[in-house]
N, C-alpha and C positions, 0 to 999 in steps of 0.2 A: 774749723774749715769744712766746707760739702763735699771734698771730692769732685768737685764739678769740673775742675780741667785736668787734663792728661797731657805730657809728651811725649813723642815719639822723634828717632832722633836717627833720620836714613842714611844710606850710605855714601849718600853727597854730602853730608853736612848741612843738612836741610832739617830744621825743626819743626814738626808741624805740634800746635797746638789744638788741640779738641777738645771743647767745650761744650758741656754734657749734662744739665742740672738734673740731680736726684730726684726721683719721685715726682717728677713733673713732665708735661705733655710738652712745654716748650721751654725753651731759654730763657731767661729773666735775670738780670744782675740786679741778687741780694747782696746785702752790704759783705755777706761771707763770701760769693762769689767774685765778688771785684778787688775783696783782700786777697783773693787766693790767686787771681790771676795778677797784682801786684807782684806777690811773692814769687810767683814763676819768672816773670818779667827779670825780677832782682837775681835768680840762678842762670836763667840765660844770659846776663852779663856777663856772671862770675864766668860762663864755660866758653873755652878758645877754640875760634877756627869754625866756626857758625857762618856758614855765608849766608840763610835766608830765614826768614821765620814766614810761618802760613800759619791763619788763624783761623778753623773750622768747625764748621757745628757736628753733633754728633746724636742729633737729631734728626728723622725721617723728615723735607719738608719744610722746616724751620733754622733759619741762621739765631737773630735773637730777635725777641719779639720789644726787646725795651728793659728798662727798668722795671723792679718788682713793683706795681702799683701799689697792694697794701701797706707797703714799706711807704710810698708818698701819701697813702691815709691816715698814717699813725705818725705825721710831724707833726709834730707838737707845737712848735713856735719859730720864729725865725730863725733865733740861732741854731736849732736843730736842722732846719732847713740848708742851713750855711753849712753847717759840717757835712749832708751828705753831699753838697754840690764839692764842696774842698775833695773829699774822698775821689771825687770822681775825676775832678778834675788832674791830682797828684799822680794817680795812673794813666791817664791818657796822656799826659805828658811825658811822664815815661817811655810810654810805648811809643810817642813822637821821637822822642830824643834817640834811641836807638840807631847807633850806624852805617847796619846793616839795612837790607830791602825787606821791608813787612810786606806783608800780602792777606787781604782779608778773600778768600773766597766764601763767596756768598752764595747761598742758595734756598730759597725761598725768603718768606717776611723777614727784611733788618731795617727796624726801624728803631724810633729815640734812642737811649742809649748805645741800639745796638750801631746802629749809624753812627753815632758818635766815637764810638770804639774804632769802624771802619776807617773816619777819616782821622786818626790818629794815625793810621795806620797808612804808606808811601804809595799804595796800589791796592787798586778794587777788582778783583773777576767776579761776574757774575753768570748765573745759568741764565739760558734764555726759556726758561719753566714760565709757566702764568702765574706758577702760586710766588717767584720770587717780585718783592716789593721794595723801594729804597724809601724813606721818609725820616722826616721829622712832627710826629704828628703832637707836640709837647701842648699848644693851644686849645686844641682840644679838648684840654683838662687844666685850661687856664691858668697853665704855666708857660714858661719856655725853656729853650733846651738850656738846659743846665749844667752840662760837663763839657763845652766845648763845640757845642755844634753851631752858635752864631758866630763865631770865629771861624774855624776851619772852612764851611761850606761856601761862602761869600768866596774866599780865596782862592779856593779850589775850581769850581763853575762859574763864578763870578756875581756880580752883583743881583741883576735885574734876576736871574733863574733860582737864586739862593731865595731872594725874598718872597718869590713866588712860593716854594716850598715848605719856608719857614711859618711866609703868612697865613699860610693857606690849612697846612698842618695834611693837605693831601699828598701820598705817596708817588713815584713814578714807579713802571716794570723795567725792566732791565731793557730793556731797546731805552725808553725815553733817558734814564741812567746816563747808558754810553754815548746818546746824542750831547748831552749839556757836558759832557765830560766828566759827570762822578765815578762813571765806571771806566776801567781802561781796557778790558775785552768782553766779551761775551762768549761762552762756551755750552754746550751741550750737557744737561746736566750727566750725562753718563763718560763724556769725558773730561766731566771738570778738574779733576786731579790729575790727568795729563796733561791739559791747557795748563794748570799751573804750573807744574815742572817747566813747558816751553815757555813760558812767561817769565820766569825765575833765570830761564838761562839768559832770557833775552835780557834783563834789566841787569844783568851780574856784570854785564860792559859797561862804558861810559858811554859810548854811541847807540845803544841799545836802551837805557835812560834817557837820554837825550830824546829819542823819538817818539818814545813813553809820552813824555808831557808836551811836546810838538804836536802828537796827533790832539794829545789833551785838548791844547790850547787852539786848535784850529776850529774847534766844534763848537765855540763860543762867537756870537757873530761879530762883527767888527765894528759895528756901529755901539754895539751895548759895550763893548770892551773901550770904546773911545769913551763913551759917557761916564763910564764908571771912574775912571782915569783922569776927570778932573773935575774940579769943585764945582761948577758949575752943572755939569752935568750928573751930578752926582746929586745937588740939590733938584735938578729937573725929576730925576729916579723917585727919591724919599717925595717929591711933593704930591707927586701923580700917587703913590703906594698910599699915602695919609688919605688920598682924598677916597679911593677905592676901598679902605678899612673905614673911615666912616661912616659910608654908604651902607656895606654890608654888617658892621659890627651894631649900626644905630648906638654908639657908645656903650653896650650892654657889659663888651668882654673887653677886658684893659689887658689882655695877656699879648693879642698881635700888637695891640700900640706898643706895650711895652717893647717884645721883639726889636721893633722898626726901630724906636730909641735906642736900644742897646747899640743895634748895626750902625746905625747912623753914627752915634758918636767913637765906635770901635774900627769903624773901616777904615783902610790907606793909614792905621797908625802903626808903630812898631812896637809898642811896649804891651808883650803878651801881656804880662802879669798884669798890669792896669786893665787891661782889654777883657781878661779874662774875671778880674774883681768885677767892674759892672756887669757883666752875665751873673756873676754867683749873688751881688747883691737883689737884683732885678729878680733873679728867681725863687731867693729866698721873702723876697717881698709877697710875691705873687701867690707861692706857694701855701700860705695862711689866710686868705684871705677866704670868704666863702663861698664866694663865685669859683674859685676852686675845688672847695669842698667839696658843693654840689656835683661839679662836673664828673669830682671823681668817685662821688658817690653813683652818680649814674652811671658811669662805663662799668662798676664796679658790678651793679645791682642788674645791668646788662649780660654780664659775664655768667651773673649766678643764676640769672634765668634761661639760658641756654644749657647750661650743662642742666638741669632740673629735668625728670622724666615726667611724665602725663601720669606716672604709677610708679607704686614699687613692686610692683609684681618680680620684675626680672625678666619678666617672657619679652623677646624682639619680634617686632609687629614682621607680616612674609614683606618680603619686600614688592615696590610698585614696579614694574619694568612696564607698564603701557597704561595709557590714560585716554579716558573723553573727555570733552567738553560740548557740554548744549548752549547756544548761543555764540555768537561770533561779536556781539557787539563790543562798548570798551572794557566790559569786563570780562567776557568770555576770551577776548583774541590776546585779553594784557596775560590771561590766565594760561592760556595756550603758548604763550610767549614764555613763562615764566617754567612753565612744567618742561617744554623742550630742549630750555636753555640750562636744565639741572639735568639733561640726558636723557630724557626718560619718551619716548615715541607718543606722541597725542592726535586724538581722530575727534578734530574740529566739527561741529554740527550746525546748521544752519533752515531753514526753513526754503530759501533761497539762494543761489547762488551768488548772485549780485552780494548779498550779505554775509555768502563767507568769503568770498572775493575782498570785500573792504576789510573782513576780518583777519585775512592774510596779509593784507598791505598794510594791519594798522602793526601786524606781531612786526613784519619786516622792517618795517620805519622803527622801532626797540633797537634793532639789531644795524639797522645801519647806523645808530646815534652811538652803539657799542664801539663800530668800526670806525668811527669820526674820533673817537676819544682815545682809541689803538685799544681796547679793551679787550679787543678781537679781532680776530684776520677776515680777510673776506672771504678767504676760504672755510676757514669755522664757520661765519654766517651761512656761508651755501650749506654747510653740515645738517647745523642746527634747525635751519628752515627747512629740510629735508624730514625731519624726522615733526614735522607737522602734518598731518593728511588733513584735505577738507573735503566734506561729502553734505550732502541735505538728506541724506537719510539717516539708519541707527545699523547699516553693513559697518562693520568691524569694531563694533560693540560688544562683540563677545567675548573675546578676550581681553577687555582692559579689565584692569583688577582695581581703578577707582573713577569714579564718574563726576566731575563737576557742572549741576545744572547753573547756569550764568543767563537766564532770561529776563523779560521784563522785571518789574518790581508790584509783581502785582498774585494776589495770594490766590486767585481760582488756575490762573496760568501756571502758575509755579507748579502746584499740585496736579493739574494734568500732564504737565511736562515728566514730573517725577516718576508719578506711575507709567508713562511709556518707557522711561529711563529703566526703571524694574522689570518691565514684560522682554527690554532687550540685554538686558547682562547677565552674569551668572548670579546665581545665588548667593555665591560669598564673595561679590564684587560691593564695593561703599561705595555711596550715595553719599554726594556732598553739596548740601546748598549755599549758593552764593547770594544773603541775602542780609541786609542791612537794618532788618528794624520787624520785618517782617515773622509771627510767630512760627517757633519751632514745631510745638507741639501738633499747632493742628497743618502744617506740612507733612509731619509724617503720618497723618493719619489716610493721607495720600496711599502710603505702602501698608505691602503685607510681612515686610520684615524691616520692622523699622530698628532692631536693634542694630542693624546695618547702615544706618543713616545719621549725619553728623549735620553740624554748620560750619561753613567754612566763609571768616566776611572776609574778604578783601578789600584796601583799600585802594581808591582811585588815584592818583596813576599806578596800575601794579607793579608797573616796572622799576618803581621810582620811592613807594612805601614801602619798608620792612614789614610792620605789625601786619599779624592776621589773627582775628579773633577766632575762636575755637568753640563753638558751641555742641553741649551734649542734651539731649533731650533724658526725661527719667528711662527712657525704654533703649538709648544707645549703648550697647557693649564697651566695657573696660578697654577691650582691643580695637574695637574701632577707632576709640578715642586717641585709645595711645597710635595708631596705624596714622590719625588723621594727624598725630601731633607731629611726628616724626616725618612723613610727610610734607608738611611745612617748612620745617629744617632743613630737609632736605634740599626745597625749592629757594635755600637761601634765604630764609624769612624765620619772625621770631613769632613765634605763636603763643599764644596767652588765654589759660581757658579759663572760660565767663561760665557762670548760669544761665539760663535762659532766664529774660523778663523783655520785656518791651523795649529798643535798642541798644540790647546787649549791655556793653559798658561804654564803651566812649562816646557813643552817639546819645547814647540815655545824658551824659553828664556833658557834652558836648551843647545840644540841643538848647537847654534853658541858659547857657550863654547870647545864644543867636536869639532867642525868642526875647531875653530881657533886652537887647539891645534893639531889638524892635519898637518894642514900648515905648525905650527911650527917643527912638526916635518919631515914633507918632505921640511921644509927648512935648516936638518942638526941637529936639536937640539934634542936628545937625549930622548927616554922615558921616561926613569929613573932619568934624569933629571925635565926633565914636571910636570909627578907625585909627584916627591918631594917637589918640588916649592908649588904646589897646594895642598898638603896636609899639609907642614909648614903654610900655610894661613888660613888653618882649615877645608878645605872639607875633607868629611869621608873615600875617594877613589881617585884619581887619575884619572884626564880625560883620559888618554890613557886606564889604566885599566879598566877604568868604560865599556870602549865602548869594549873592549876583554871580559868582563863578559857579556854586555848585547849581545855579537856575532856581527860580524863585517857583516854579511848581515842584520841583523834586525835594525842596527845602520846606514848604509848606506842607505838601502833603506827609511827609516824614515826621513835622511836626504834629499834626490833627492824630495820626495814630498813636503818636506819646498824651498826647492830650487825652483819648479816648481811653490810655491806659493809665495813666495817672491822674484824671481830675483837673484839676483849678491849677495847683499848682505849675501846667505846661500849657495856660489856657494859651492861644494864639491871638495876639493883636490883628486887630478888624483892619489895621491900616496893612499889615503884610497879605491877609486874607485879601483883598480888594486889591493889591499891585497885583499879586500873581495868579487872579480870576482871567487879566489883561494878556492874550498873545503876543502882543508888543512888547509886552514887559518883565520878562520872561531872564534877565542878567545877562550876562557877557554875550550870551548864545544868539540872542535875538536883537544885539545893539545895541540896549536900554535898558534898566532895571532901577536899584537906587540910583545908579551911575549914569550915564550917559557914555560910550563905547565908540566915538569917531574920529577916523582919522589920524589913529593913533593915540588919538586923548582918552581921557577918562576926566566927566566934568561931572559934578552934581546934576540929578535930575526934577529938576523947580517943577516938573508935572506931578511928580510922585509925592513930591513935599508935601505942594497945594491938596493931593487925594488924600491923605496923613490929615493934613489939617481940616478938612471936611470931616472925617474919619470920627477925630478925635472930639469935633463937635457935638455928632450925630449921637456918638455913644457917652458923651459928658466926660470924657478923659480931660482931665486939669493941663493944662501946658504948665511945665517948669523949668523954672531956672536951679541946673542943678550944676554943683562944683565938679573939680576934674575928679576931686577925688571920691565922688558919688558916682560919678559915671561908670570909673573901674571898680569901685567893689562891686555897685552892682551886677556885671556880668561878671567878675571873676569870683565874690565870695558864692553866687547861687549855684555855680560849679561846684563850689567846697562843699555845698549843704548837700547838695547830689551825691556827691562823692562817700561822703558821711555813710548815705541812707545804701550803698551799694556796698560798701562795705560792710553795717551793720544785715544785711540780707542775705550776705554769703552769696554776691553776685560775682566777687573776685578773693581771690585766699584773704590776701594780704594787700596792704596801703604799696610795700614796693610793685609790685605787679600794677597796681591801677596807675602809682605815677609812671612809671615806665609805658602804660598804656597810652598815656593822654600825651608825655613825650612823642612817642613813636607816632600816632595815630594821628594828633589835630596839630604839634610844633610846639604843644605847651612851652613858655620860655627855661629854654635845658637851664641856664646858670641861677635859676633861681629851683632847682634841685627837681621839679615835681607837684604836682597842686598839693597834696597833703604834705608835705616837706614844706612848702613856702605856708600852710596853715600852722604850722606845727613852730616856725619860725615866726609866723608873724605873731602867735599866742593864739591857743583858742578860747581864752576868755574874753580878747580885744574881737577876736570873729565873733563869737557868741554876741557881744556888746551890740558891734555893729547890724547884727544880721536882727534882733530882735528891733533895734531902730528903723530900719528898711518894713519889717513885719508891720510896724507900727503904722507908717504912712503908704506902704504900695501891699499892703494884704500878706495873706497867709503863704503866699509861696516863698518868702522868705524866713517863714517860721523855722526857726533851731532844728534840724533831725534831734532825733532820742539820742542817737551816739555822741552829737558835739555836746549835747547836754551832761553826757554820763563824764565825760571826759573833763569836762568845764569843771566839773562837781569833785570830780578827785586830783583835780589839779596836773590831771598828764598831756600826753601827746599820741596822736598817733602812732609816732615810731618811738620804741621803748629804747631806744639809745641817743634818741635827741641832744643830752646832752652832750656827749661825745661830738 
């Protein structure tokens, strides 16, 4: 047993359970914490004249955060899989079958199991805190819930709102809760232990029940409540959800289909036990498969790079309590957004008004897309924006204690920007640049104290990306770094520190994705073809599209200065050279690119083709007929070759870091675990194979890195526990 639950037993006759796991920062039901709370379950039968039980966390912040994940890493096989759903499911029906009035008070995260636990249980209070959350996020990790929650939820809130949840695997706050009806009050979190007492007394009547599930039942709208309620309408629900899950899922992730099948075939029937078998078979199915694996291998490898320090020194960086930024444009104002929405007061900078004026409206529009989603009040918005100042000079630059330059992408600006940045702040204030591809080194040769000076990339949209790369130059302080790392974290973002080389990491391994599918396409092969390929494989965009969204000058010249740093191997195709010479042609921005941008359409551009096809003349580039499945390795294995050579460089620790990079960073496909996990998976003597055949007919850039070769040669993997 953990010790992880306690009773206490008042003077009404009221049991409160508290639930408290050892040695850990949250709640989590290990297979020892769900027996022990069984076994409690089993004493509060034995004992007479209990009128209520309440079930509480005893954790600062946290109700329960779910199931122990490692615990769903280490199933083994189905049938293992089957005995932990049976486990779980044996106690929550327990704790259904009870009685008396259960009461789950909730406050802060209860999500997967911990949700499931709740609606075992006859009544939900929640805090109306920002940190508390209700979900089922089981999809996510390309399962589904598994003890009970496609049953109960459906029942409880009803159909159309459960599958939303379910499918979605997004949580609601306790307002959206008590609207659908999962919650039945809401309470202040300081007097939530009083709210339940008067909630206890009030359901201890029959008339006071009664109104319980009346209010319940009102908050569910009438029209979804008709549809759910008969077969017809019930098939209008499941078809509309099918057609929505295969839009967004591209058939990648079978865990929300599954979901909808399980609900579908278990709604409006009576035989728990049956109802509840297909959930444990479906999850036990699901549970083994490796589009699970992955997924929970990435939350997992997610997990472990946050708690990770920038050092082991021990020393904690001072703290930021005020910030600058130079520049207001989308990444100065998203920065600005992001720094004040973590609390911290920022003094916007601009050259002109007009341009921190847009730069204010672009932080505001972040902030009202918060309050559109209830993420926040309008009132917090007016806070938040408060604690922005915008100025065109460098007055109240002296006291911020970290300074983020955000201007052009251009290296003689950047560096004068920086040293004014330095003549106005304090001495042991850091210097952070916002720069994408651009050298470390000789920016800081900008300053006179560059040990004070870091990189800081962000990505575009910042409000919307987690990853922020972390660069240190040889001459940055241990403490800056870690100051910059923590920092980061702070701002609710995951930070990942690179070496300095020529676009960092993910735009360095990013890059010769976009550049080979250029080729291929001034070698004849089609856009819309490209993109499709690559999006069937699971990226979130289309290389052709991606590079017309990010603008075909911003994409090119990004590319010339990897070119310039690496050689042959990042030569740039004469056909992308010559679209993006063109001000017309410029991607989404300017209505035209590969694409065509009107009217709401996006059509193939036959002007750019024809310039392609000129292109490919002028310079004797061969047109070919190549297979689908020439199309995808070549942009996705010359990623792996990159990848290889980044690793072997000590541009990133470690392989999890860099796939967690190219997840976060460009959408790499999550269920296939990671680019070196799906190398590592697909073999790399079959990469090796293939990538030497590409060498043979399109040149040395897809020549083998040294590492895939060393690895080829001693028959491994990048990650030393692959076969697990």
């Amino acid at each position: 047993m953990t010790n992880a639950w306690t009773k206490s037993l008042d003077s009404d006759r009221i049991a409160w359970l508290t639930f408290d796991l050892p040695d850990a920062k949250v709640n989590k039901f290990t297979a020892s914490a769900l027996a022990e709370l069984s076994a409690m379950l089993d004493q509060l039968v034995a004992e007479e004249a209990i009128k209520a039980i309440v079930i509480r966390s005893g954790k600062e912040g946290n109700f329960i955060a779910g199931a122990d994940i490692n615990e769903l890493a280490r199933i083994k096989d189905v049938r293992d899989a089957k005995a932990k759903s049976q486990a779980g499911h044996a106690v929550f029906a327990k704790l259904a079958a009870l009685p008396i009035p259960t009461i789950a008070a909730i406050h802060g995260p209860c999500l997967g199991g911990g949700l499931e636990m709740a609606l075992a249980c006859q009544y939900r209070l929640v805090t109306d805190h920002p940190t508390t959350s209700l979900g089922l996020p089981e999809v996510n990790l390309g399962i589904i819930p598994g003890w009970g929650g496609t049953q109960r939820l459906p029942r409880l809130i009803g159909l159309t709102p459960a599958l939303k949840m379910i499918l979605s695997g997004k949580p609601v706050d306790a307002r959206g809760a008590y609207r659908v009806g999962l919650a039945d009050a809401i309470a202040a979190q300081v007097f939530l232990k009083d709210e339940t007492r008067r909630f206890i007394n009030e359901v201890l009547t029959r008339q006071g029940r009664r109104e319980v599930v009346r209010r319940r039942r009102r908050r569910q709208p009438l029209l979804m409540r008709m549809l759910a309620y008969t077969a017809i309408g019930r098939r209008v629900i499941f078809r509309q959800a099918r057609r929505q899950l295969v839009k967004r899922t591209k058939g990648h992730y079978p865990a929300p289909v599954e979901a909808l099948r399980v609900i579908g075939e278990t709604y409006r029937r009576r035989s728990a036990s049956r109802n509840l078998s297909i959930e444990m078979e479906a999850f036990s199915r699901l549970a083994c498969t490796p589009i699970s694996r992955n997924l929970v291998w990435l939350f997992q490898a997610s997990q472990r790079l946050k708690r990770a320090g920038a050092s082991s020194s021990g020393r904690e960086p001072a703290p930021v309590r005020s910030a600058g930024v130079v520049g207001a444009g989308i990444m100065g104002s998203g920065i600005a957004w992001a720094v004040s929405n973590a609390g911290i007061s920022v003094r916007m900078m601009d050259v002109s008004w007009d341009a921190v004026c847009k730069g204010m409206g672009a932080a505001a529009g972040m902030y009202r897309a918060l309050v559109k989603r209830r993420k926040m009040t309008a009132g917090e918005m007016n806070l938040a924006m408060h604690r922005i100042s915008p100025t065109i000079d460098y007055t109240g630059f002296a006291g911020a204690d970290v300074v983020v330059e955000a201007v052009a992408e251009d290296l003689e600006i950047k560096k004068r920007v920086l040293a004014e940045i330095e003549r106005h702040v304090r001495s042991d204030a850091i210097i952070c640049t916002n720069t994408s591809s651009l050298s470390l080194r000789e920016l800081a040769g900008a300053l006179k104290r560059p040990k004070r000076f870091v990189g800081l990339h962000f990505f575009n949209p910042v409000n919307r990306m987690t990853l922020v790369e972390v660069i240190a130059t040889r001459k940055t302080s241990q403490d800056t770094l870690i100051a910059a790392v923590e920092l980061v974290r702070r701002l609710g973002k995951t930070p990942i520190v690179v070496g300095e080389c020529a676009g960092f990491l993910v735009n360095r391994i990013l890059l010769p994705y976009l550049i080979e599918s250029a080729w291929m396409f001034e070698e004849g092969v089609e856009a819309q073809r490209i993109d499709r390929l690559l999006e069937d494989f699971g990226m979130p965009m289309g290389p052709i599209t991606l590079v017309d969204e990010v603008g075909l000058d911003v994409g090119c010249k990004v590319a010339k200065e990897l070119e310039a740093a690496y050689g042959s191997r990042m030569h740039v195709p004469g056909a992308l050279s010559a679209v993006a010479e063109s001000p017309d042609t410029l991607g989404r921005k300017t209505g035209a690119g590969f694409y065509l941008y009107r009217n709401g359409q996006k059509k193939p551009n036959r002007e750019v083709a024809r310039l392609a096809e000129q292109v490919r003349n002028q310079e004797g580039v061969p047109a070919r007929e190549l297979t689908d499945d020439e199309i995808v390795d070549r942009a996705i294995l010359i990623m792996v070759n990159e990848a290889a050579r980044c690793i072997e460089e000590g541009v990133v620790d470690d392989p999890e870091a860099l796939d967690l990079a190219m997840v976060m960073g460009t959408g790499f496909a999550p269920f296939r675990g990671g680019l070196l996990r799906y190398a590592d998976q697909r073999g790399i003597d079959e990469i090796m194979r293939r990538l030497s055949e590409f060498a043979a007919t399109f040149g040395d850039r897809f020549k083998p890195a040294p590492l895939l070769e060393k690895i080829a040669g001693n028959g491994g993997h990048f990650y030393q526990d692959h076969a697990a």
